[in-house]
C-alpha positions as CSV (number, residue, x, y, z in Angstrom):
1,X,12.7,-6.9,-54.3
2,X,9.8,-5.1,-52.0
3,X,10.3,-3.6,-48.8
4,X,8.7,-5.3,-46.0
5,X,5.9,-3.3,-44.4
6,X,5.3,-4.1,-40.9
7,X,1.8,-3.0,-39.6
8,X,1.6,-0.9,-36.4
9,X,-0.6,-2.4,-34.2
10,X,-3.2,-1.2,-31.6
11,X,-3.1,-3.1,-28.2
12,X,-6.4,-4.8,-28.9
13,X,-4.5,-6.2,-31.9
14,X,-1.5,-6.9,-29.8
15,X,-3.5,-8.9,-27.2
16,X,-4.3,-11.4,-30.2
17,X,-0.9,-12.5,-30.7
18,X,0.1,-15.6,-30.0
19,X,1.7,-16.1,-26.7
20,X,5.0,-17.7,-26.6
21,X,6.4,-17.2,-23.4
22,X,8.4,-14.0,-24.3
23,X,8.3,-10.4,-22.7
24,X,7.4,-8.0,-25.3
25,X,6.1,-4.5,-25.4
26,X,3.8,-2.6,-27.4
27,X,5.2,1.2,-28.2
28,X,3.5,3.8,-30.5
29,X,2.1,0.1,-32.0
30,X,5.3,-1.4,-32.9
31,X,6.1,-4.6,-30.6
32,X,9.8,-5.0,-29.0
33,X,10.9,-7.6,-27.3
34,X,12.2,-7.4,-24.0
35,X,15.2,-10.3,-22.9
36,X,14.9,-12.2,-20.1
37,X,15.9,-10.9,-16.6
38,X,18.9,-11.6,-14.8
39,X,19.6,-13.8,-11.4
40,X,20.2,-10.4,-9.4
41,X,17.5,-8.6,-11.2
42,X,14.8,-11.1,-9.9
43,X,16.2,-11.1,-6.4
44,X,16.2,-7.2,-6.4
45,X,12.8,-7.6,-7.6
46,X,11.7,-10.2,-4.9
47,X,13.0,-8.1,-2.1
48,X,11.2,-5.2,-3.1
49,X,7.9,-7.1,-3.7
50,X,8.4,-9.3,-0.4
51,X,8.6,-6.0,1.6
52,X,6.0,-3.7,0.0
53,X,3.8,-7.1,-0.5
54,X,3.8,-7.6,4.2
55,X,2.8,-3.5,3.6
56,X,0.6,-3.6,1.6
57,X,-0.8,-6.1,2.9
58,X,-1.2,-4.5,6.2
59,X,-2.1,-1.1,4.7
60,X,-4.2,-1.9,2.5
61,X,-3.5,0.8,0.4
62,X,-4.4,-0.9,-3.0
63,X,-2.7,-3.5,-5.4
64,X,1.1,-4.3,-6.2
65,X,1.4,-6.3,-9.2
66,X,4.7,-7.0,-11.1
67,X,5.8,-8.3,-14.7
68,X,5.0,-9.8,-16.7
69,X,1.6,-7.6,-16.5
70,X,0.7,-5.0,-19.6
71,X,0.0,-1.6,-18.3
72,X,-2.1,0.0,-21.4
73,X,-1.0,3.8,-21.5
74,X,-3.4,4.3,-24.6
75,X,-4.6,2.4,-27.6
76,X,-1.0,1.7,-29.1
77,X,0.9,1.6,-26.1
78,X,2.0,-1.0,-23.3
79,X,4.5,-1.2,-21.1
80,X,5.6,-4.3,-18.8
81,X,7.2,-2.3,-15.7
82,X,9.1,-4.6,-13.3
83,X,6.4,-3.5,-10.5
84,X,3.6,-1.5,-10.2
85,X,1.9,0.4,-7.3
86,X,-2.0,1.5,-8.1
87,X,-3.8,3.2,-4.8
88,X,-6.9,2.0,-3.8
89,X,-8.7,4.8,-5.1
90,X,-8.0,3.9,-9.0
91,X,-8.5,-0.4,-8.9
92,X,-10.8,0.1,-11.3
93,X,-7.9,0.4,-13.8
94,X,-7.4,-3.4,-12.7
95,X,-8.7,-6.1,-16.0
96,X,-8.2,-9.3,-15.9
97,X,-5.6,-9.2,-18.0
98,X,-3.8,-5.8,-18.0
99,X,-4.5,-2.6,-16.5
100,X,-5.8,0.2,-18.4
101,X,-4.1,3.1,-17.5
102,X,-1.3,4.8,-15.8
103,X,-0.1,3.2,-11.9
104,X,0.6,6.1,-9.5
105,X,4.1,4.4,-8.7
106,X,6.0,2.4,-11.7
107,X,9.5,0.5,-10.9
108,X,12.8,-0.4,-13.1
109,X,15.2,-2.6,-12.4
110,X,17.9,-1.2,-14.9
111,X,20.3,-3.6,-16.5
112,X,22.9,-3.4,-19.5
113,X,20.6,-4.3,-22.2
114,X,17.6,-2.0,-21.1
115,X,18.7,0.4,-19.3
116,X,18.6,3.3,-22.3
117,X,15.1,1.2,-23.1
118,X,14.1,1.7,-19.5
119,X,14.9,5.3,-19.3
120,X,15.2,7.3,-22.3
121,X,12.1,5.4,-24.3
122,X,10.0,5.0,-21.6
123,X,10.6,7.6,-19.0
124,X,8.5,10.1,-21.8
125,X,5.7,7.3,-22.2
126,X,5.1,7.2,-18.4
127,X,4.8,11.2,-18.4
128,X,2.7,11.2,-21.1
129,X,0.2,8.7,-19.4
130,X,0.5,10.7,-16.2
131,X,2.4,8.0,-14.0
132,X,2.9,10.4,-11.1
133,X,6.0,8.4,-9.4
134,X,8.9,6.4,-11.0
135,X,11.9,4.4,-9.5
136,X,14.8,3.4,-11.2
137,X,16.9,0.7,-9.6
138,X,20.4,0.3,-10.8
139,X,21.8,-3.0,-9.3
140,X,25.4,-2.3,-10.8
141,X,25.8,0.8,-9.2
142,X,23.3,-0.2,-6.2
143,X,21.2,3.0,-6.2
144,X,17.8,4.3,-6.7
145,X,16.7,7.4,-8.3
146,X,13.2,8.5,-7.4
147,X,11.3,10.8,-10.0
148,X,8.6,12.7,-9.6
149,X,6.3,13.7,-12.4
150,X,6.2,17.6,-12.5
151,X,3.9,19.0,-15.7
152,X,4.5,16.7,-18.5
153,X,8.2,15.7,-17.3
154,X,10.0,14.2,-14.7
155,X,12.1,15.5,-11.9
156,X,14.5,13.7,-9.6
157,X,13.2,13.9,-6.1
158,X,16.6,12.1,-4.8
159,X,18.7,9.5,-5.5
160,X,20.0,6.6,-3.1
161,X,22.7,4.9,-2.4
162,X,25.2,3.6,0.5
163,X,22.6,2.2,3.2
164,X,20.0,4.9,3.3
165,X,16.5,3.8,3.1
166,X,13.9,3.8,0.3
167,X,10.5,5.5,1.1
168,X,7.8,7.1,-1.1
169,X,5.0,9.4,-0.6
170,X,2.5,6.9,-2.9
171,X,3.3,4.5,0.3
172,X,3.0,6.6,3.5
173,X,5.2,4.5,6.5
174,X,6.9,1.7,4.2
175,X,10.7,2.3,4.0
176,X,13.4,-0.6,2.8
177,X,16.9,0.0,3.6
178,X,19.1,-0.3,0.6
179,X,21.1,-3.2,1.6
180,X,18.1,-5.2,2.3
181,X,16.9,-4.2,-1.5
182,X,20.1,-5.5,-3.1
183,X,21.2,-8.2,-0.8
184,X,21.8,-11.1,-2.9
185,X,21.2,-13.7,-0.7
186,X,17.5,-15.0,-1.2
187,X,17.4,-16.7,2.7
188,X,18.0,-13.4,4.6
């Protein structure tokens, strides 16, 4: 019996697929499939877009989109990063159906089945494309570890926990106190 040769694919091809409701990605042109969130990973998620969306807002700073959104790194890779942050400066990354290129800020919410996915597959992609700023939010452990792209690797600015407050340089005067990020009650 023959071995089954799967194709890599380049995004353009990727975009042709047929779209079935699922989260996938496109990496080095092989697609992987991403399962659904959890409950306390889309209320981590609306917290965090509910406060940065009144600032940005306000600010006006440029555009916060979240997934499901394919950020194109390069021909034969795309990402779906829980949120996004891309300064006014750069909209012109913005398509109607993806951006193409690298966000200044990316954010992951980590959980048990992506969390190695999340942060040892595509912590090297996001260098590589130059996304200066990443956040990775752990809602078992209730922290957040802010990393700051330094040459063609990432460094750990600082990592959160307790009730300190989340802030960024990409968003001068926003700041979200922990406990607001991972309460858990959706009518705060």
């Amino acid at each position: 019996m023959g071995t089954e040769v799967i194709p890599k694919l380049t995004y353009e091809e990727f975009r042709q697929l047929p779209d079935d409701g699922k989260r996938y990605e496109l990496i080095h042109g092989e697609v992987h499939l991403s399962p659904s969130p959890s409950t306390r990973h889309q209320l981590i998620l609306w917290n965090l877009s509910l406060s940065l969306g009144t600032y940005m807002k306000n600010a006006r700073l440029g555009l916060l989109a979240f997934a499901p959104l394919d950020v194109c790194l390069n021909q034969d890779t795309a990402l779906q990063p829980d949120l996004i942050f891309i300064s006014a400066k750069r909209v012109g990354i913005v398509h109607e159906n993806f951006v193409a290129g690298a966000p200044d800020l990316a954010v992951e919410i980590l959980s048990q089945s992506t969390a190695a996915h999340d942060s040892v597959t595509k912590l090297p992609l996001y260098a590589e494309a130059g996304v200066g700023e990443i956040w990775l939010i752990d809602p078992q452990v209730k922290t957040v570890e802010l990393l700051r792209l330094e040459g063609v690797k990432y460094v750990v600015d600082s990592t959160l926990a307790g009730h300190q407050t989340l802030r960024s340089a990409a968003l001068p005067g926003w700041e979200l106190p922990l406990p607001e990020l991972f309460s858990s009650s959706p009518l705060r």
